[in-house]
ZAMARGU-4260 file (C-alpha; in steps of 0.2 Angstrom, whole numbers, plus 5000, padded with zeros to 4 digits):
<rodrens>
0) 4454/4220/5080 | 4471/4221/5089 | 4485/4234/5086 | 4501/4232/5090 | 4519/4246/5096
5) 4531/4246/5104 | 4541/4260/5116 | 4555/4258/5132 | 4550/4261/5146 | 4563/4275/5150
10) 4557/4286/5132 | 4538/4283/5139 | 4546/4290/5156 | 4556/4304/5151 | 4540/4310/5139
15) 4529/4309/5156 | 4543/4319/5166 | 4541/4331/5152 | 4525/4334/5153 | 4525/4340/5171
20) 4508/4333/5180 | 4501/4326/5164 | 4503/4311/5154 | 4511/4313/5136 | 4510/4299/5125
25) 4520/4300/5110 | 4513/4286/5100 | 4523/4276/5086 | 4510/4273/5073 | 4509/4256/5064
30) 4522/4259/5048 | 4530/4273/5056 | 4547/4281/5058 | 4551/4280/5075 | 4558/4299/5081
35) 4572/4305/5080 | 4582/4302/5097 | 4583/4316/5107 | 4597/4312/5120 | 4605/4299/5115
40) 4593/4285/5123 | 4586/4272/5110 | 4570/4278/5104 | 4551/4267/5102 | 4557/4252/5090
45) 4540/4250/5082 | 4546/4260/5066 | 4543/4256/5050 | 4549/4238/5042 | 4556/4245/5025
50) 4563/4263/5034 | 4548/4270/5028 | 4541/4287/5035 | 4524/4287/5041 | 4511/4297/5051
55) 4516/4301/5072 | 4504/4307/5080 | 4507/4315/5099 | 4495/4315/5112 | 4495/4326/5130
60) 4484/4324/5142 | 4487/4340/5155 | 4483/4341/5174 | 4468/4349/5168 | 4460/4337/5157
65) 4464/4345/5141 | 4467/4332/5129 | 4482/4339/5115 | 4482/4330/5096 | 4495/4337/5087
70) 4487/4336/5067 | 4500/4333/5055 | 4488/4337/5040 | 4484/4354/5033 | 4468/4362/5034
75) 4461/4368/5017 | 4443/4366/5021 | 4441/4347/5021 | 4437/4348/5039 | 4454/4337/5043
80) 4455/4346/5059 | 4438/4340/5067 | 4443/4322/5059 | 4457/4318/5067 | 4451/4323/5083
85) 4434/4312/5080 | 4446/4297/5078 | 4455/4302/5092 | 4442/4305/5103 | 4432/4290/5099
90) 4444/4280/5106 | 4448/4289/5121 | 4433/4292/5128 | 4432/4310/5126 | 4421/4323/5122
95) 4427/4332/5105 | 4425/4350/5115 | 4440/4342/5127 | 4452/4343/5113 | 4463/4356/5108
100) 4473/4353/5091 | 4488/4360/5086 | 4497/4360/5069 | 4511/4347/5068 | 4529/4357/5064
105) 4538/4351/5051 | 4549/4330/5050 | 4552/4314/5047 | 4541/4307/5062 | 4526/4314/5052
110) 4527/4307/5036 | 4511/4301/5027 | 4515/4285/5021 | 4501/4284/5009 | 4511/4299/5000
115) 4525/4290/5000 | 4531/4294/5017 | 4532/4313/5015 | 4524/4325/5026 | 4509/4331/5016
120) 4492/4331/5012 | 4482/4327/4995 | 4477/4313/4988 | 4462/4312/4997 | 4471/4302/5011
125) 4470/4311/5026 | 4454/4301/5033 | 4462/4286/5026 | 4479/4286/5032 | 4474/4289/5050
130) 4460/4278/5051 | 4472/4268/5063 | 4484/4275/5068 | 4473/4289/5077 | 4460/4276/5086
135) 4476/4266/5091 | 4481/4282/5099 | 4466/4286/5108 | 4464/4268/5114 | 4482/4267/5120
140) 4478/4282/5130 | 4463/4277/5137 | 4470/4258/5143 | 4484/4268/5152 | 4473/4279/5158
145) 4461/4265/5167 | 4475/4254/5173 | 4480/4271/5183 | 4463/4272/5190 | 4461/4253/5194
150) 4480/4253/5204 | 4474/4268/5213 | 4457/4261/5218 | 4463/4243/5219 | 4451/4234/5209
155) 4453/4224/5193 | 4454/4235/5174 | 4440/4224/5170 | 4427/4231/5185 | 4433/4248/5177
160) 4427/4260/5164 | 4428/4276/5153 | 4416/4291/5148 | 4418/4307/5144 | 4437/4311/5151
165) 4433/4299/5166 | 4436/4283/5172 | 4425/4276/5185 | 4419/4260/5193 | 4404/4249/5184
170) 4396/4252/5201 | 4395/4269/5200 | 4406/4271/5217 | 4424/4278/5210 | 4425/4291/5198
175) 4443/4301/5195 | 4444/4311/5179 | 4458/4310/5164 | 4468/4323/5172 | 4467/4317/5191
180) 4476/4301/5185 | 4487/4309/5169 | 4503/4309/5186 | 4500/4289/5187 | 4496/4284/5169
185) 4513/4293/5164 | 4520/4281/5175 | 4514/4265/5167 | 4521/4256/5151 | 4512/4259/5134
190) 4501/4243/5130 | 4507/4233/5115 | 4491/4228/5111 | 4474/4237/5110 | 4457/4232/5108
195) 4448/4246/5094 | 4432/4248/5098 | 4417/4239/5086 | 4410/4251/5075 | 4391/4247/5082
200) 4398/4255/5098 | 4407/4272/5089 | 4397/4286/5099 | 4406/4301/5089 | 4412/4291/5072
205) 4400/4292/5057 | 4389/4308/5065 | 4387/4323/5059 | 4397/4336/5069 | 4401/4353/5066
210) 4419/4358/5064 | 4433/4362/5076 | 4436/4377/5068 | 4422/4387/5062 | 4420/4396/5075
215) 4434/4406/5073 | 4431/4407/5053 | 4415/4415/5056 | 4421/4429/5068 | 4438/4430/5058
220) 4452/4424/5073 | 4457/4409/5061 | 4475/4411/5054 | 4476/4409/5037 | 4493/4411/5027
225) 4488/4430/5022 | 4483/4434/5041 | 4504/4431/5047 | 4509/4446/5057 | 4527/4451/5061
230) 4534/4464/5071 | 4546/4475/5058 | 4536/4465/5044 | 4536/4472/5027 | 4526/4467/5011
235) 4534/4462/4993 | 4525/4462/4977 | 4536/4453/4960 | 4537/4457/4944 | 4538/4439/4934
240) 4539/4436/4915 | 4523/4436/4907 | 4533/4420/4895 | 4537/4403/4901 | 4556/4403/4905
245) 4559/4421/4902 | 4570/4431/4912 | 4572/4450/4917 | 4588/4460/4907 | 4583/4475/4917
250) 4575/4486/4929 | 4573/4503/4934 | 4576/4501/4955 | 4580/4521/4957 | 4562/4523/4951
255) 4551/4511/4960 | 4561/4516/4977 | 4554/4535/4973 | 4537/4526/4979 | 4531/4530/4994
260) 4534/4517/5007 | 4545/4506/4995 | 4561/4500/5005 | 4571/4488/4993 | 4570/4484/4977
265) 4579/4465/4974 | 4583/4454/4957 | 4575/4435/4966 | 4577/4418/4957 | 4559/4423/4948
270) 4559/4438/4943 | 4561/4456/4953 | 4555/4459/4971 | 4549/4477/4977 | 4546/4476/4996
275) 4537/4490/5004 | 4528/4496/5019 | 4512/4488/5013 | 4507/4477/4997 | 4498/4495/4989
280) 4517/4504/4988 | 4524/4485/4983 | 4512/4486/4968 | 4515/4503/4965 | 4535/4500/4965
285) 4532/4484/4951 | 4522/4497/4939 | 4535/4510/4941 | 4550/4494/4937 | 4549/4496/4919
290) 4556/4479/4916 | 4567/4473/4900 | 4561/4455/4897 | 4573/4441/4888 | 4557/4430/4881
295) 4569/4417/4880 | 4563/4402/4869 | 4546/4400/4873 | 4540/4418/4865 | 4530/4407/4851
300) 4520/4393/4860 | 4502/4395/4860 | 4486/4385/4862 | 4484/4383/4844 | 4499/4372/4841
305) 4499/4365/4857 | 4481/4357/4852 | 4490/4353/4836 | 4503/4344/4843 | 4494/4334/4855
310) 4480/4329/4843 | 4495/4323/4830 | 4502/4311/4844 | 4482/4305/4851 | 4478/4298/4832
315) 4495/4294/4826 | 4499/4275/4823 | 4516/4276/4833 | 4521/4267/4847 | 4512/4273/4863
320) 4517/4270/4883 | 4507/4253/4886 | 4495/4258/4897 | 4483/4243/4897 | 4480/4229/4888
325) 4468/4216/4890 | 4464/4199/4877 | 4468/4204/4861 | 4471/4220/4865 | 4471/4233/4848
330) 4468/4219/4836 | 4454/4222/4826 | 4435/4214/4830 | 4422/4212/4821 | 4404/4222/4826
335) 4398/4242/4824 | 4412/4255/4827 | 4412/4269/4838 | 4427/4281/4836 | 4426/4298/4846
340) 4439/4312/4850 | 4439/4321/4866 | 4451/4338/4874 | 4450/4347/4887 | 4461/4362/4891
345) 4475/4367/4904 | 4466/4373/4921 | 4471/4386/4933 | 4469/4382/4953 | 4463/4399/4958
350) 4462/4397/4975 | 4451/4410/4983 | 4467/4413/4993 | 4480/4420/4981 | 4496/4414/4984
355) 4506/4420/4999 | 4518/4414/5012 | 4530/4424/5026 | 4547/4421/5031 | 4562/4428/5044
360) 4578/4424/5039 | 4588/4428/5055 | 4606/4424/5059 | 4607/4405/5054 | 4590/4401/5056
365) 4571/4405/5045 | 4557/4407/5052 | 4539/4405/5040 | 4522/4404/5040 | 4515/4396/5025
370) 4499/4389/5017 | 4507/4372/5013 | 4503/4355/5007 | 4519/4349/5008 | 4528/4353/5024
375) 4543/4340/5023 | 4551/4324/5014 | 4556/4319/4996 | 4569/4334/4993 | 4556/4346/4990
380) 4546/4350/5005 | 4544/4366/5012 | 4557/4365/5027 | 4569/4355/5014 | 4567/4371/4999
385) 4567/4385/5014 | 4584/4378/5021 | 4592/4377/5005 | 4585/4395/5001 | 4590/4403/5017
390) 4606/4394/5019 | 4602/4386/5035 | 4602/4369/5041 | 4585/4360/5041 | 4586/4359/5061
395) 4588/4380/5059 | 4571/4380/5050 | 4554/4383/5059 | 4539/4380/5047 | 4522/4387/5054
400) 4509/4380/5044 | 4493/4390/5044 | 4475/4386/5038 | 4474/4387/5018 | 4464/4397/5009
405) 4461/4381/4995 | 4475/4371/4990 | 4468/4361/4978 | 4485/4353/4973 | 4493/4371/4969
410) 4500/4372/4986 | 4510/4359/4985 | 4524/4369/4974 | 4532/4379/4983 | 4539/4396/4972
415) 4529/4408/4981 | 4539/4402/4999 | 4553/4404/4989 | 4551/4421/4985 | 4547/4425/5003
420) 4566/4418/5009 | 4572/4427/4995 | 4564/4442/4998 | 4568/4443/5018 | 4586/4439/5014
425) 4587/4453/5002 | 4577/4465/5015 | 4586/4459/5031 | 4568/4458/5037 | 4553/4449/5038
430) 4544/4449/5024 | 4526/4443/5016 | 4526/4440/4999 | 4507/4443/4991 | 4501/4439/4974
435) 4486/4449/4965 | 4474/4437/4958 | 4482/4442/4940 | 4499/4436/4947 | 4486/4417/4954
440) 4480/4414/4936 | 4496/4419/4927 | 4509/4410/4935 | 4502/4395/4942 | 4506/4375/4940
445) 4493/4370/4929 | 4481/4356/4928 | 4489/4344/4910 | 4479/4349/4895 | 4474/4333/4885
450) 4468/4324/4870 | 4461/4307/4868 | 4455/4297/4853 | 4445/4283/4857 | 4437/4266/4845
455) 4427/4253/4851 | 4418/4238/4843 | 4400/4233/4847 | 4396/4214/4844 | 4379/4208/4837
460) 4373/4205/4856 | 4375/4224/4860 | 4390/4222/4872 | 4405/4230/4868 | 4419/4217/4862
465) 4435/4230/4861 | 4439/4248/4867 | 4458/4256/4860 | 4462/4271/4868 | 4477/4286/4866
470) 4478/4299/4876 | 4493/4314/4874 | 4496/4324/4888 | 4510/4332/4895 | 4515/4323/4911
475) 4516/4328/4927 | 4530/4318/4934 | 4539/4322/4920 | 4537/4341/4924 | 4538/4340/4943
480) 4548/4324/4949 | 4561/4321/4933 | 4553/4306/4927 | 4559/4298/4912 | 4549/4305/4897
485) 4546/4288/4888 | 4540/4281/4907 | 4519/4280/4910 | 4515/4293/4920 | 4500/4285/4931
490) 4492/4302/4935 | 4489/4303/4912 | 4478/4286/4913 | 4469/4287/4930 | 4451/4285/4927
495) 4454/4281/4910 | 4463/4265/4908 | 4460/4260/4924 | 4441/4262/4921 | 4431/4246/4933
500) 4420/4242/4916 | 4421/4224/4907 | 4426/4222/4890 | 4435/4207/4884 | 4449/4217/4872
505) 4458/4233/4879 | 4471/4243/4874 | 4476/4260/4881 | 4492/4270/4880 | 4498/4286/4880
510) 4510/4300/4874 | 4522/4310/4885 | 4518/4328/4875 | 4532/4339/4877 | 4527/4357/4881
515) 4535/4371/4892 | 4520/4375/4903 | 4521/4373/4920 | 4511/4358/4925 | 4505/4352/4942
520) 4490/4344/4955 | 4473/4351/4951 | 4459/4343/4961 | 4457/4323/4957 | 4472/4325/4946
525) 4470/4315/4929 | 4452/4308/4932 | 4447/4327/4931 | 4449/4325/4913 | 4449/4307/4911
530) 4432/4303/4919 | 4424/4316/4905 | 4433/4306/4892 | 4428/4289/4898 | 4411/4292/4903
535) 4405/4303/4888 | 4411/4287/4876 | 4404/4274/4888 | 4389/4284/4884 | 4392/4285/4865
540) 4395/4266/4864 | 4378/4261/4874 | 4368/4272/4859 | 4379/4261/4845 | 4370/4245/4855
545) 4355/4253/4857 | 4353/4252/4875 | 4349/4264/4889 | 4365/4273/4896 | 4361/4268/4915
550) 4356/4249/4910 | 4373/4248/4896 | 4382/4252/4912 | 4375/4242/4923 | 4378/4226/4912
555) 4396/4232/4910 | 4398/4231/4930 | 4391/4214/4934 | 4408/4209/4942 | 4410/4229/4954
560) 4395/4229/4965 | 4400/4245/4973 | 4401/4253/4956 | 4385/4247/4953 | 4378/4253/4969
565) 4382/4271/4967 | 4376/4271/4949 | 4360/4264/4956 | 4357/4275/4970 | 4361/4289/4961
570) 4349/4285/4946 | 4335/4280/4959 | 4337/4296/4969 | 4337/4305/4954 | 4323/4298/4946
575) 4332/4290/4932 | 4317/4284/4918 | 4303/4297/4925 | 4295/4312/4916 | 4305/4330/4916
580) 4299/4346/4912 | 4299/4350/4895 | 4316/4356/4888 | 4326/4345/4901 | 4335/4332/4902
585) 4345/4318/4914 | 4363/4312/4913 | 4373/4300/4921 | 4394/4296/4925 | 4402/4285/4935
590) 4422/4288/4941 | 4431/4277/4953 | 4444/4289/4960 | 4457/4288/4975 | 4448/4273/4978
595) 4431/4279/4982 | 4415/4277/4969 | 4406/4292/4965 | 4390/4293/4953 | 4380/4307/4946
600) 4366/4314/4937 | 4364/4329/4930 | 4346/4337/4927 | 4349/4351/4912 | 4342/4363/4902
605) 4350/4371/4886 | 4354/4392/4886 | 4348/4404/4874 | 4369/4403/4868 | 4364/4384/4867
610) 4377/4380/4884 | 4369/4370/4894 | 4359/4376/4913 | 4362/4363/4925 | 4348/4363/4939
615) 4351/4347/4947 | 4365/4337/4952 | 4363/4320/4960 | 4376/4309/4968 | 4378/4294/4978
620) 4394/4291/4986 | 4403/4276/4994 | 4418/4280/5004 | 4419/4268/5015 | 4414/4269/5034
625) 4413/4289/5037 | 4419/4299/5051 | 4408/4315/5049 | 4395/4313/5034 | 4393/4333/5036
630) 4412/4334/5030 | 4407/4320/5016 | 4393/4331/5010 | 4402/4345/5012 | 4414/4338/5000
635) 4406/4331/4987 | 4397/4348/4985 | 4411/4357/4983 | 4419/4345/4972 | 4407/4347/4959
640) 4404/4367/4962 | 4422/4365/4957 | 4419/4352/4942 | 4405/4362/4936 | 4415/4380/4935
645) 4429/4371/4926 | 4415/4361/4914 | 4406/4377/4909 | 4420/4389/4907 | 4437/4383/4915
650) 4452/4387/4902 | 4470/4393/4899 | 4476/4397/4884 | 4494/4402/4878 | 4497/4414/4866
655) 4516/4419/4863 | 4519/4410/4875 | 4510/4418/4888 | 4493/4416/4899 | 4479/4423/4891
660) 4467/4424/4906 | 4472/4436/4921 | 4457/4435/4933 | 4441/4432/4936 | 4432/4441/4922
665) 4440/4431/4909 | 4444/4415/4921 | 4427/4414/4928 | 4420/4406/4944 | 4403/4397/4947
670) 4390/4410/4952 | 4375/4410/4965 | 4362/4411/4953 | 4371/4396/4939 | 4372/4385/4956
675) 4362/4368/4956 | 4352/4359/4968 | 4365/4345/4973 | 4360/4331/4983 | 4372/4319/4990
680) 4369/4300/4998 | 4379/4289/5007 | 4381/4273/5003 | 4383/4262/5018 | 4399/4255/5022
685) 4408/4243/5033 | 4423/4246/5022 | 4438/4256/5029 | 4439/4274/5025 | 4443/4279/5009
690) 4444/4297/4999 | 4433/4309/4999 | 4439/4327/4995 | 4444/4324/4976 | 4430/4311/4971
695) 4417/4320/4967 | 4425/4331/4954 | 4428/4318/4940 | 4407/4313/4938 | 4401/4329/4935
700) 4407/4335/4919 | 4402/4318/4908 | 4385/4319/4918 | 4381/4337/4911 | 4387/4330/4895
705) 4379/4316/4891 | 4362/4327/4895 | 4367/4339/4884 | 4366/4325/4870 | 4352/4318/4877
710) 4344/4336/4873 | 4352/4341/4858 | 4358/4326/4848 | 4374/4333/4848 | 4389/4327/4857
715) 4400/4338/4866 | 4419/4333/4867 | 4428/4346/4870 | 4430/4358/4887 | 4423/4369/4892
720) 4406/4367/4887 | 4406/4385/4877 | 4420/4377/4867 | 4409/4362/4863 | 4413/4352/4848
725) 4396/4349/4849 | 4392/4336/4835 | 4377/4329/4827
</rodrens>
């Protein structure tokens, strides 16, 4: 396997002469921009063919030894800091203990061309998008770093070679560490071409290894977004209109600045800011506001309608957005009819870290410190939304991206960064703006509610011969990106019409619903939903043939072999056909998402209040090779923790035109004693990388489902499950 870059000499030099005594290499990644010119010499020409911004990743090498990788991903608990360094490490010949990581400032040069060449993270791509790039780095590095060594001694590169942060002779005779020959490597052109190694050699690559960072998580040095100190900071708290779209007529400043501690009281773009000494006088200054509130047009809209509307447009016989069609597509076909319904309900992030970020607006230049997803590109990226808050030019703005307290997709909005400018502008100080957990649930971008109406036809050899799908959601792109409302919106079918299973006739399309709540990522996006929806009628359709749920599938997959692997080791593992206890029951679900395949069964029992008690969940993953199969684990686990809370009680509902739920008693969270055993397998791989943090979500739901029915006779298809539907 060969790689290839280019770089001038001189810009390899003048990054060595920077570094002092060490070697930098500043390595152009496959697809790249190159970055930006500096001084007005022509910088690396390996950039991207079509001007497309990718991952750059910049390695140092000091005097010392110490090995620098500057991550360009954000670390919300995925464990993307101890990735990047694994890939890098592998390659280079380095223990992971040598390298110190830093968090990549905000640009061009470190785009994520998997996003679309902005700089973020989501998607489940961090892994996947580096996969390359970072080994290319690391063996770049580690060539350079040998030809030093084998000038110095006189020998051939090939009587040379590399462990742990040395190079030394095959005969044991020379030994000079990274950092004795970083002066002379820095001296040396960058290699065009690269050998990677051959995963039966990786040393670090596919073992468990703990993370970089725990450490300081567990003794409480790590710096999340609500840890930012500023000398001279202050603390602002903001009122915001409890309705969609309203807007504040009036508020009483005189009163909230009698509070103790409150310094400035501010009108911002959402709503009115109190800033104060600390975030207890903020709250006290918002209670004491008395704010007059213009509902504006949205003062009506609640859940009731919404569903209304939505289910109108799922089982109407208009024209829909031509998702999929395949054969005959909707025509009718003769066999055994299945027809089903299915909803599920708008979902908050709720992030255990509520929403926060810190910002310095100084003379012509801002300053932040923010728990981002989305640092830069596209327009709306945190450096991009800060300058145009501030009034600064994009080179005047500094964005400091700390560890996040779970992102989930809800960090990739930016309102709450706003409000921080905003608030430092008005204050002529720093300031960090905090939400309350009432202000998380409240306010948030939330996860599209949906409703699907679904009809297949079962021929006489028990296979199904068509499957006709509608699904009405609002769309994402419409609500974030401006897309054209009568445009498919890939996020409303994913999962869904794309679904790996073979039947001769499809058609599936959808409805752009039109509603004003505020819409955005949610974890695995629309096969959060959509996996339920396919999965629960894939099981509805296998008791129209008459056939087990696990074996209907099966057949259906004759032509994905990865898709039938996962299913199989995870009903294998799971015991899939053997005795239960009495009074439970197995299920099964099977979502390919962000190009990973993820089965699972569910082992459940039925409540007194007749939800179900899940006491086992069972999942086989295939994600391609792995870098750290801790972080894989680690992963799936959380991602059905997180299915699991949304399937049993996750739901936002509107009423005049407001959220009902405010925080954790009536927007619950999985508890200790409701938690599962959850097993997770491997599936080999020689496959490259592919995502892991959002694919275990989708399974879960559909899997507790389709137990539910196999204990109860009675299908549920509607979430949560307290909501049920449940049908006989």
């Amino acid at each position: 396997m060969t790689t290839h870059s280019e770089v001038s000499r001189r810009d390899f030099l003048r990054a060595g002469v920077a570094a002092g005594a060490g070697l930098t290499l500043a390595v152009y990644l496959s697809g790249c921009e190159k970055p930006a010119d500096k001084g007005g010499e022509t910088a690396g020409t390996n950039g991207g063919t079509d001007g497309q911004f990718s991952p750059n990743a910049w390695v140092r090498i000091a005097a010392s030894g110490q090995v620098t990788l500057v991550v360009d991903r954000s670390e919300m608990g995925q464990g993307v800091l101890t990735s990047m360094a694994m890939l890098l490490a592998e390659e280079l010949d380095v223990d992971l203990s040598a390298i110190k990581v830093e968090q990549a400032p905000a640009g061009k040069e470190y785009g994520n061309a998997s996003m679309g060449g902005i700089q973020g993270t989501g998607g489940s791509s961090s892994v996947r998008a580096a996969w390359k790039p970072l080994r290319e780095a690391g063996a770049k590095a580690r060539a350079m770093l040998v030809a030093a060594a084998a000038s110095t001694w006189g020998v051939d590169t090939a009587s040379c070679t590399t462990e742990s942060g040395a190079v030394k002779s095959k005969d044991g005779q020379k030994r000079a560490t990274y950092g004795e020959l970083a002066a002379a490597a820095a001296k040396l052109a960058v290699p065009t071409q690269v050998t990677l190694k051959d995963p039966k050699d990786f040393r670090l690559i596919g073992k468990p290894v703990p993370r970089i960072d725990l450490a300081d998580k567990v003794v409480g040095k790590a710096g999340f977004g609500i840890d930012a100190k500023v000398p001279g900071l202050l603390v602002a708290r903001v009122a915001r209109c409890p309705v969609f779209g309203g807007k504040a007529t009036s508020f009483d400043a005189d009163a909230a600045k009698k509070v103790p501690g409150v310094k400035h009281v501010a009108a911002i773009g959402s709503g009115v800011a109190v800033i104060a000494d600390g975030y207890w006088q903020a709250g006290q200054g918002v209670k004491a506001l008395n704010v007059k509130w213009d509902f504006g047009a949205n003062a009506n809209l609640n859940s009731e309608s919404i569903r209304a509307s939505m289910k109108s447009a799922a089982t109407g016989s208009g024209p829909g957005i031509l998702a999929r069609k395949e054969g005959a597509g909707n025509a009718a076909q003769q066999g055994k009819h299945v027809t089903a319904e299915y909803e599920a309900p708008y979902l908050a992030h709720a992030c255990m870290e509520p929403m926060n970020a810190t910002a310095w607006v100084q003379a012509g230049k801002c300053t932040v410190w923010v728990p981002t997803q989305y640092q830069w590109g596209g327009g709306g990226g945190a450096k991009e939304t800060v300058a145009k808050t501030a009034g600064v030019p994009e080179a005047a703005v500094t964005i400091n991206t700390t560890l996040l307290g779970g992102g989930f997709g809800r960090r990739f909005m930016h309102d709450f960064l706003i409000e921080a400018v905003e608030c430092s502008k008005a204050a002529n100080a720093p300031v960090k703006v905090v939400w309350s957990r009432e202000d998380d649930i409240q306010h948030d971008f939330y996860r599209p509610a949906a409703y699907v109406k679904s009809t297949a036809t079962i021929g006489a050899n028990g296979m199904p011969v068509s499957w006709v799908t509608r699904v009405s959601a609002p769309s994402i792109n419409v609500a974030t990106a401006g897309a054209a409302k009568d445009k498919l919106d890939e996020n409303t079918i994913d999962a869904l019409a794309n679904h790996a299973y073979d039947v001769p006739n499809m058609y599936f399309d959808t409805e752009n619903a039109d509603i004003a709540v505020p819409l955005g990522y949610w974890r695995s996006v629309g096969a959060s939903q959509n996996g339920f929806f396919t999965e629960c009628f894939i099981d509805e359709m296998a008791e129209a043939a008459g056939k087990d749920p696990l074996e209907f599938r099966r057949m259906l997959l004759q032509k994905k072999p990865r898709h039938r692997t996962v299913l199989e080791v995870a009903a294998d593992k799971a015991g899939w056909g053997k005795p239960l206890p009495a009074g439970r029951a197995r299920g099964i679900a099977m979502v390919e998402s962000f190009t990973s395949h993820v089965a699972e069964v569910a082992e459940v029992s039925i409540n007194p209040d007749g939800t179900p008690r899940v006491h086992r969940v069972v999942a086989a993953v295939d994600c391609g090779m792995i870098v750290n199969p801790d972080t894989v684990r680690a992963q799936v686990e959380s991602a059905i923790v997180f299915g699991l809370t949304a399937a049993l009680y996750g739901e936002i509902t509107i009423k005049e035109g407001r959220v009902v739920q405010n925080n954790f008693n009536d927007y619950p969270m999985l508890r200790m004693k409701d938690m599962p055993i959850i097993e997770v397998h491997i599936v080999p791989s020689t496959e490259e990388p592919t995502g892991i943090g959002e694919p275990g979500t989708p399974p879960l739901a559909p899997a507790v489902a389709n137990a539910t029915y196999a204990l109860t006779k009675k299908r549920i298809r509607r979430l949560p499950f307290h909501r049920g539907s449940a049908t006989a």
